[in-house]
Backbone atoms as SQL, in Angstrom:
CREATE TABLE atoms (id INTEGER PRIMARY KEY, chain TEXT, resi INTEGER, resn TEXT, atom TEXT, x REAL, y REAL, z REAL);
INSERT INTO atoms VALUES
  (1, 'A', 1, 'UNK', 'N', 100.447, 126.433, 83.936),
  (2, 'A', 1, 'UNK', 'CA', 99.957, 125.524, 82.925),
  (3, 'A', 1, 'UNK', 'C', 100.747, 124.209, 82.952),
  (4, 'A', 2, 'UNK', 'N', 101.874, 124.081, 83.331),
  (5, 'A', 2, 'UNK', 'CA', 103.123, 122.926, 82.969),
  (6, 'A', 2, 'UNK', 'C', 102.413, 122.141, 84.262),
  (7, 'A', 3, 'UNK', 'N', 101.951, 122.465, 85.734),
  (8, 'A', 3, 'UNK', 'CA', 101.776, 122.231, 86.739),
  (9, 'A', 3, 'UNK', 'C', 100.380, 121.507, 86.421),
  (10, 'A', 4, 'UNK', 'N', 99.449, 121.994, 85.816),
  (11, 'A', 4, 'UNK', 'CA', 97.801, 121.634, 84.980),
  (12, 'A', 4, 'UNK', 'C', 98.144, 120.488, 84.405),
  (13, 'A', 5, 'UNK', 'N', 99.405, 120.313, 84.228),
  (14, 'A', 5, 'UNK', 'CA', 99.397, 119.422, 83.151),
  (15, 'A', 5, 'UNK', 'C', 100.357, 118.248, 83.367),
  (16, 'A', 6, 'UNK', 'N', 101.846, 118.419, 84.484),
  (17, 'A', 6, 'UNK', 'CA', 101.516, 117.283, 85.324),
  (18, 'A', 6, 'UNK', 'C', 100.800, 116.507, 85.605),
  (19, 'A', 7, 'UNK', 'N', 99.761, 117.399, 86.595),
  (20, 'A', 7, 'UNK', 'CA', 98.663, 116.434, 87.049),
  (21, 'A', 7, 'UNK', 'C', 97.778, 115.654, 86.543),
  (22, 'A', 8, 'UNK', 'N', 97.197, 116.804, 85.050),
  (23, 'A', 8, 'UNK', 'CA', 96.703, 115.720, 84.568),
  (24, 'A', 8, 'UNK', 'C', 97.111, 114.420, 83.800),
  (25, 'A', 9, 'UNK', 'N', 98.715, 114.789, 83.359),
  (26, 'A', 9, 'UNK', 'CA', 99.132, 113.067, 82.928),
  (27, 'A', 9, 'UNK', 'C', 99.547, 112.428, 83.844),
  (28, 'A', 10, 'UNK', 'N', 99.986, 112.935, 85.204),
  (29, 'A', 10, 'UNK', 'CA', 99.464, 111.754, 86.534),
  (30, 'A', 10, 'UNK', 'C', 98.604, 111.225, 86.708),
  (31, 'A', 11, 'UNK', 'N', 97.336, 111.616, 86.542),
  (32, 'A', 11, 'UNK', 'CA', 96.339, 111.003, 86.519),
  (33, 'A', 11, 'UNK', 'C', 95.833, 110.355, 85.406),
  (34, 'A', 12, 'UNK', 'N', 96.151, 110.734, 84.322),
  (35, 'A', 12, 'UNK', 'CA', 95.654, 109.980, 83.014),
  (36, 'A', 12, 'UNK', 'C', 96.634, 108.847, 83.347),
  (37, 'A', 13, 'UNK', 'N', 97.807, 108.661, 83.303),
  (38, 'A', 13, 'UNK', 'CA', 98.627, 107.455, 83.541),
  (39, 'A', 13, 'UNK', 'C', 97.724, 106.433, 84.386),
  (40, 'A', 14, 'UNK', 'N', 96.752, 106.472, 85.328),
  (41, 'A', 14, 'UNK', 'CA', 96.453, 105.425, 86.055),
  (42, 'A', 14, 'UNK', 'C', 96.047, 105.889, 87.502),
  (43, 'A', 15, 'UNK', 'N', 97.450, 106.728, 88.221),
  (44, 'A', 15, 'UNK', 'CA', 97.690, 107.125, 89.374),
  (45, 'A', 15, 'UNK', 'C', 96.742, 108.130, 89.988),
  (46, 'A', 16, 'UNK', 'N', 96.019, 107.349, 90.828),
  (47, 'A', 16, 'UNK', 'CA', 94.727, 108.091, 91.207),
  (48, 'A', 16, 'UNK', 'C', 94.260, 108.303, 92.780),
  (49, 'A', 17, 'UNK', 'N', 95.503, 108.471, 93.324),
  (50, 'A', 17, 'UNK', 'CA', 95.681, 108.766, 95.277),
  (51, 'A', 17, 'UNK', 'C', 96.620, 109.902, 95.233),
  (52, 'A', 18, 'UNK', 'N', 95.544, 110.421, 95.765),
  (53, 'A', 18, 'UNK', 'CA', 96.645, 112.186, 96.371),
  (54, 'A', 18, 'UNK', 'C', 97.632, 112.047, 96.412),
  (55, 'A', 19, 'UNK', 'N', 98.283, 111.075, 97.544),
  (56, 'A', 19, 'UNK', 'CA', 99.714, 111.270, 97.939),
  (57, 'A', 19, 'UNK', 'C', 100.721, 110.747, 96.833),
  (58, 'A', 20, 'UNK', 'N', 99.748, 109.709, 95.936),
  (59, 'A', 20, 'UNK', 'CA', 101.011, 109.373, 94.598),
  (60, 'A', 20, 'UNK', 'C', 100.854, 110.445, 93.941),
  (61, 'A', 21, 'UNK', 'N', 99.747, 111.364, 93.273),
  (62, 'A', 21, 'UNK', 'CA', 99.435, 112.583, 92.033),
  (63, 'A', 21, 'UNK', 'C', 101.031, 113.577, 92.551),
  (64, 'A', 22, 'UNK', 'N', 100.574, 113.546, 93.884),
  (65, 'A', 22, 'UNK', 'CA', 101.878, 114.633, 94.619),
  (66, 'A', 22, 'UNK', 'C', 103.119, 114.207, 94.370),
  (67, 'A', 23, 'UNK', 'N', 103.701, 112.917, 94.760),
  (68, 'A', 23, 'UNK', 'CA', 105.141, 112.584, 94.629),
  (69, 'A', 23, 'UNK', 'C', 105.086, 112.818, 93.098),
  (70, 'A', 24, 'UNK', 'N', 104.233, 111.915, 92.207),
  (71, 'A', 24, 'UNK', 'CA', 104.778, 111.767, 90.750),
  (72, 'A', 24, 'UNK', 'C', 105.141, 113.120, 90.422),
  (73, 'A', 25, 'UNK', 'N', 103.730, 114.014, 90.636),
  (74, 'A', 25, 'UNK', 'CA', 103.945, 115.709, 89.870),
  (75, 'A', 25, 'UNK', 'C', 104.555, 116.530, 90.539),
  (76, 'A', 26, 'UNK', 'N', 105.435, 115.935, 91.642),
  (77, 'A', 26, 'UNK', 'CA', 106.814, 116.613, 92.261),
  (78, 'A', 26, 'UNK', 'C', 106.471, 117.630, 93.184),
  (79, 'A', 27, 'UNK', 'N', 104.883, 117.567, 93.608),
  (80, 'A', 27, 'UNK', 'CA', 104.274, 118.807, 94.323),
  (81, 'A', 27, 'UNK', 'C', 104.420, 118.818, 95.718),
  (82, 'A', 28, 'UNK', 'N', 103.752, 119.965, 96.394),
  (83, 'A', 28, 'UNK', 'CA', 104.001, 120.003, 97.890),
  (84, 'A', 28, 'UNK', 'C', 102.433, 119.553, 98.187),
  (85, 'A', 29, 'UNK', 'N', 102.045, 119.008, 99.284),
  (86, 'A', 29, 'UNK', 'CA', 100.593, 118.832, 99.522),
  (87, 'A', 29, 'UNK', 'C', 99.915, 119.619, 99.247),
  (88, 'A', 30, 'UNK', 'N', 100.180, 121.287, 99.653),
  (89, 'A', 30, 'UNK', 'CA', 99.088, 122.210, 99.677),
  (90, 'A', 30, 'UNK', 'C', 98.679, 122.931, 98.299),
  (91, 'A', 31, 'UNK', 'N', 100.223, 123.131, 97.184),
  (92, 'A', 31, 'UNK', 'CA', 100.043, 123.644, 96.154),
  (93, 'A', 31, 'UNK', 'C', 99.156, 122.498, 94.980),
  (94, 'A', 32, 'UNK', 'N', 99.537, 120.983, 95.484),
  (95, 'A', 32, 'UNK', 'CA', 98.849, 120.061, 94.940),
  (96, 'A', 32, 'UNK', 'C', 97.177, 120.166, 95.143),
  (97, 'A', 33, 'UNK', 'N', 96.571, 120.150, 96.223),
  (98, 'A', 33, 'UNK', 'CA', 95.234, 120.499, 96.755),
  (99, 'A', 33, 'UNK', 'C', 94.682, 121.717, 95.658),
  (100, 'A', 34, 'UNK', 'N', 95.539, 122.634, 95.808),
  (101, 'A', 34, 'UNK', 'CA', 95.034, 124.098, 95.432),
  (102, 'A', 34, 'UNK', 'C', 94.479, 123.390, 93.334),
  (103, 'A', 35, 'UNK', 'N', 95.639, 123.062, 93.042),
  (104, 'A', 35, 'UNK', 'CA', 95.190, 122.831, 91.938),
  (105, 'A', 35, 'UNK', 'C', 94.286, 121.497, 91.417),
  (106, 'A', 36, 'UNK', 'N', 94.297, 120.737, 91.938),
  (107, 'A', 36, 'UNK', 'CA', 93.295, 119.511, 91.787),
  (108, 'A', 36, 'UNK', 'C', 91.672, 120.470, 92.331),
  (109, 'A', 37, 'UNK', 'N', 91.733, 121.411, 93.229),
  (110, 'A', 37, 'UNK', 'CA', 90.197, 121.831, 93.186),
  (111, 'A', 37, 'UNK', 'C', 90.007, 122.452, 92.008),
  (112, 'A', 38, 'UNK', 'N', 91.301, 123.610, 91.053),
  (113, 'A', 38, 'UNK', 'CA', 91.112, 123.814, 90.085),
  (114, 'A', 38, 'UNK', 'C', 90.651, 123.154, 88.769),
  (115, 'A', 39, 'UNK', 'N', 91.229, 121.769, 89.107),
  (116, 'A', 39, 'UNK', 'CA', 91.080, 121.249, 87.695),
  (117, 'A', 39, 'UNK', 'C', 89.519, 120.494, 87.883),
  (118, 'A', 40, 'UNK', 'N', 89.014, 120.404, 89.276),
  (119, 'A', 40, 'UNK', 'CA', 87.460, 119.987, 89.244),
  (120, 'A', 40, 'UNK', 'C', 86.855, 121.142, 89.172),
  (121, 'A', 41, 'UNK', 'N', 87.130, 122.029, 89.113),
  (122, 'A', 41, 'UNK', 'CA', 86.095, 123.445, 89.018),
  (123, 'A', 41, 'UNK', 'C', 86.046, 123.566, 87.446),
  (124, 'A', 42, 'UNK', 'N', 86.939, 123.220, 86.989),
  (125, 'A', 42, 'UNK', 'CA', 87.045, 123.260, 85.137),
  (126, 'A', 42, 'UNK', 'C', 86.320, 121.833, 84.790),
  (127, 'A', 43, 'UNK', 'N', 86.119, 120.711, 85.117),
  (128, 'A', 43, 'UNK', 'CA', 85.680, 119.940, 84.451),
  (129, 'A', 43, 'UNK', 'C', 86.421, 118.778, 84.317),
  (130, 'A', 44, 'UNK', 'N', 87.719, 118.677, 84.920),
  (131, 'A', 44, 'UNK', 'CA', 88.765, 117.778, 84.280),
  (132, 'A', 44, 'UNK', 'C', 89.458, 116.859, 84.946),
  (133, 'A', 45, 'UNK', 'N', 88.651, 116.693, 86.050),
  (134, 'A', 45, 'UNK', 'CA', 88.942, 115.566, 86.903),
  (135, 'A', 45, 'UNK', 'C', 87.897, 115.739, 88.089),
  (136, 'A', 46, 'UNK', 'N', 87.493, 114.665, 88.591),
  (137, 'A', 46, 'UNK', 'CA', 86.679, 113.951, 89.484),
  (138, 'A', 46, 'UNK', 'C', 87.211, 113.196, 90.576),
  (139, 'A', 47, 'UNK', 'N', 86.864, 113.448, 91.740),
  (140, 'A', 47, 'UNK', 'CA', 87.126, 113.017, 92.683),
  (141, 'A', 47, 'UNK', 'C', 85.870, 111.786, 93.217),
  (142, 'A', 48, 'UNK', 'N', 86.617, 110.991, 93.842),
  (143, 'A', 48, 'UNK', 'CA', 85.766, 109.164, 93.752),
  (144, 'A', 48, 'UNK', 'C', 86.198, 108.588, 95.344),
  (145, 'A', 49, 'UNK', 'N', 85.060, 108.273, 96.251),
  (146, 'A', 49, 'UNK', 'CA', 85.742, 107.168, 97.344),
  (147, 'A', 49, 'UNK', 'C', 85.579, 105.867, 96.863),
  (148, 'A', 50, 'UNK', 'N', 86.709, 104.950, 96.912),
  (149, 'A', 50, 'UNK', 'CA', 86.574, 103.798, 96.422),
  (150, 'A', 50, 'UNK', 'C', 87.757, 103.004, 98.012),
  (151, 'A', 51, 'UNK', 'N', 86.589, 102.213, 97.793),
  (152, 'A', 51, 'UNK', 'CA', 87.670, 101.308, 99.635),
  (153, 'A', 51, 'UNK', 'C', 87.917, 102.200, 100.506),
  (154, 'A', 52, 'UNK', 'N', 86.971, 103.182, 100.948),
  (155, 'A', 52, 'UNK', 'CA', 87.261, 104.086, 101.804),
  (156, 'A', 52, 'UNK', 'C', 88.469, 105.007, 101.753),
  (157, 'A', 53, 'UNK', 'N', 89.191, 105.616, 100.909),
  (158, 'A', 53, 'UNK', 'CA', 89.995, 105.995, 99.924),
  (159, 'A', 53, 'UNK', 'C', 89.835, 106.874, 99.071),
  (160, 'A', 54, 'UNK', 'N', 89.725, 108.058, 98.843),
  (161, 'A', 54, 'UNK', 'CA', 89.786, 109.281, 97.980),
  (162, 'A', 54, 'UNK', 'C', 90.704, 109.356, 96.939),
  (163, 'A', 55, 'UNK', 'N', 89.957, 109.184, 95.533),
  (164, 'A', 55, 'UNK', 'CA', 90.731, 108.798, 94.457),
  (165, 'A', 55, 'UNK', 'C', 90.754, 109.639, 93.450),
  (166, 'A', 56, 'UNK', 'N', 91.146, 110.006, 92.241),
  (167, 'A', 56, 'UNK', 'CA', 90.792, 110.916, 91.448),
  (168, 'A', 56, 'UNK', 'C', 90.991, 110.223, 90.004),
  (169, 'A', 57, 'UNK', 'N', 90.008, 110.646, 89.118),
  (170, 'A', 57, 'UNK', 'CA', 89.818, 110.048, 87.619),
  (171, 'A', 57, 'UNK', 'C', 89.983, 111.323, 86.579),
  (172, 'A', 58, 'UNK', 'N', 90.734, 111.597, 85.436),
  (173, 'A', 58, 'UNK', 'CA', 90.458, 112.394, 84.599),
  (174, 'A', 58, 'UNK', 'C', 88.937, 112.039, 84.160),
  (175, 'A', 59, 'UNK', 'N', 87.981, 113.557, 83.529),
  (176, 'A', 59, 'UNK', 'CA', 86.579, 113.174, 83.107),
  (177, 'A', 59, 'UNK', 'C', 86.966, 113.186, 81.259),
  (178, 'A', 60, 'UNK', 'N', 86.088, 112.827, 80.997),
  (179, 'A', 60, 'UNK', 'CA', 86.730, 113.381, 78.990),
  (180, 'A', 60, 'UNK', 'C', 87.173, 114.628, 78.846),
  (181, 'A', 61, 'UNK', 'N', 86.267, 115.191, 78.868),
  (182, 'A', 61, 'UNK', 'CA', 86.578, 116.411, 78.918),
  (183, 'A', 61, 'UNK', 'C', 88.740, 116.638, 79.323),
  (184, 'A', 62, 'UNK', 'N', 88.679, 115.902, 80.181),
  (185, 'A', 62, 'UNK', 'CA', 89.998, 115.940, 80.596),
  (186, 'A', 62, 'UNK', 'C', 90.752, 115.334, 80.178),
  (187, 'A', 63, 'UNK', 'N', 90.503, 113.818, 79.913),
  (188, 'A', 63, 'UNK', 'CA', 91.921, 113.127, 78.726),
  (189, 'A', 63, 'UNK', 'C', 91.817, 114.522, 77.418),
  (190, 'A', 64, 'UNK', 'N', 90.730, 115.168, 77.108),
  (191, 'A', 64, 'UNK', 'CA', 91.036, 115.573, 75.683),
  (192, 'A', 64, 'UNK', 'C', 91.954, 116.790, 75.966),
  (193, 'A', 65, 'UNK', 'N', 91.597, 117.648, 76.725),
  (194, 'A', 65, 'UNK', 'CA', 92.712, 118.503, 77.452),
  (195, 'A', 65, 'UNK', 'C', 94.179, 118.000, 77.827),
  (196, 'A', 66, 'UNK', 'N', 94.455, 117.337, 78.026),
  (197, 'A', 66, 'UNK', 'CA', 95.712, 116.028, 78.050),
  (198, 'A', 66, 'UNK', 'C', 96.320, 116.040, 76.891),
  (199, 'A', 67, 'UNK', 'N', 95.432, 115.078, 76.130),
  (200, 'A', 67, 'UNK', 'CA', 95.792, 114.980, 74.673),
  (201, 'A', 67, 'UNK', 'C', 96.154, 116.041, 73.588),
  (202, 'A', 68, 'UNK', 'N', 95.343, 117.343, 73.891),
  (203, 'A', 68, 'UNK', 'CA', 95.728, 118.760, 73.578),
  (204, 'A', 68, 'UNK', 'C', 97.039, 118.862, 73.760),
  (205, 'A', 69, 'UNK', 'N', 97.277, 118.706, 74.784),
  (206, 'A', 69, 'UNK', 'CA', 98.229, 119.272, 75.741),
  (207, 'A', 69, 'UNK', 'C', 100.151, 118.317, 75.190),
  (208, 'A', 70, 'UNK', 'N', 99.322, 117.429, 75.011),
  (209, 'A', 70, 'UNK', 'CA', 100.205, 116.411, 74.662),
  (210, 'A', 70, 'UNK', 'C', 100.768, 116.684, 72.871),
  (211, 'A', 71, 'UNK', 'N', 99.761, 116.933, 71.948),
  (212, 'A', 71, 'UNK', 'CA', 99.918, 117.217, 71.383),
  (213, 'A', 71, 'UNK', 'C', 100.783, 118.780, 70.452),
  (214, 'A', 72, 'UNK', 'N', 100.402, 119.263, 71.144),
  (215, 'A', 72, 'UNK', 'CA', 101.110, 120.974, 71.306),
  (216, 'A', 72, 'UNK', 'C', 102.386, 120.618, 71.579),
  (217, 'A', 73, 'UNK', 'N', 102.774, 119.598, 72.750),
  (218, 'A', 73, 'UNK', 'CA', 104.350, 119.566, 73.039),
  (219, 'A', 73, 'UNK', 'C', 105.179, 118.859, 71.958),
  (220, 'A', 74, 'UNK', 'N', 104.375, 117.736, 71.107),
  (221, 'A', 74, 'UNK', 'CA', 105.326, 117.205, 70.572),
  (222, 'A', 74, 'UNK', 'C', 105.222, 118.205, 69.190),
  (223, 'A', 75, 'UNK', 'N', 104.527, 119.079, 68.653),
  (224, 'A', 75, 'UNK', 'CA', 104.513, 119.934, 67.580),
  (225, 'A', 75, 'UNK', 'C', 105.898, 121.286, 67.934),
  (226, 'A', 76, 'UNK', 'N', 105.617, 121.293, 69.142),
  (227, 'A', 76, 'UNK', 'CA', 106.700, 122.402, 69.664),
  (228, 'A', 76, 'UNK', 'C', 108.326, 121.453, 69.405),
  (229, 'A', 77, 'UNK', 'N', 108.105, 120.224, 70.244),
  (230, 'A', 77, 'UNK', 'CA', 109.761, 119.547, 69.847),
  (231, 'A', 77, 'UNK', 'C', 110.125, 119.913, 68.338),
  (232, 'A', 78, 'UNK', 'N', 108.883, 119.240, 67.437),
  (233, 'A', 78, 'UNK', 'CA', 109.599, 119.205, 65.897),
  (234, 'A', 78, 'UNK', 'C', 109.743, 120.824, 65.282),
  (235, 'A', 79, 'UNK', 'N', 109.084, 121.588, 66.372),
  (236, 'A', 79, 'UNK', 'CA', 109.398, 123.201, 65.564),
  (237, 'A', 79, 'UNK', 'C', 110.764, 123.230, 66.117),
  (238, 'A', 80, 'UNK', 'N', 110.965, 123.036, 67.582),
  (239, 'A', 80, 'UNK', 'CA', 112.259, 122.884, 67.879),
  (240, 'A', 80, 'UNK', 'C', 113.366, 122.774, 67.585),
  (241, 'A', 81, 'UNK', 'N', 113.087, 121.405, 66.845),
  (242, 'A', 81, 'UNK', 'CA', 114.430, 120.377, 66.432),
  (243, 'A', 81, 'UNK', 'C', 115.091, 119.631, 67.755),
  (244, 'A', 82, 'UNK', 'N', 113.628, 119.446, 68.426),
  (245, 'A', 82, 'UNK', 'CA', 113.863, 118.565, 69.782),
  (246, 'A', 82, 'UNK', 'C', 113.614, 117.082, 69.512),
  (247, 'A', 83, 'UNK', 'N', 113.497, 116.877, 68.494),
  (248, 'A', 83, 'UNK', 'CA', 112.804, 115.128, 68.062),
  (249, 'A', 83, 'UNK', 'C', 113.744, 114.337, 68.352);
């Protein structure tokens, strides 16, 4: 799930070329692949050629999964006392 969710705030950030999604979300090429088909089999990102170039876009569906996602963590800090 932490790995789901890298990627997708790599990609919600902007960053939308394989080889950056990989460096940013610290991945290896192949475990990166494996899960970007996952997250288009769910709905939550799209793959795009733009300039001859293979790009990837979160879909809504996927910022809101993000934003979920985003949200849960900062509720967990303040249960924490991580603020």
């Amino acid at each position: 799930m932490e790995t789901c969710s890298d990627i997708l705030r790599v990609i919600g950030s902007g960053v939308q070329r394989p080889t950056h999604i990989m460096y940013k979300a610290n991945l290896s090429w192949i475990v990166m692949q494996e899960y970007i088909k996952s997250l288009e089999a769910q709905g939550l990102v799209v793959s795009a050629i733009e300039n001859n170039k293979k790009v990837y876009h979160l879909t809504q569906k996927g910022f809101e999964v993000l934003n979920r996602m985003k949200s849960l963590r900062a509720d967990l800090s303040l249960l924490l006392g991580e603020a």
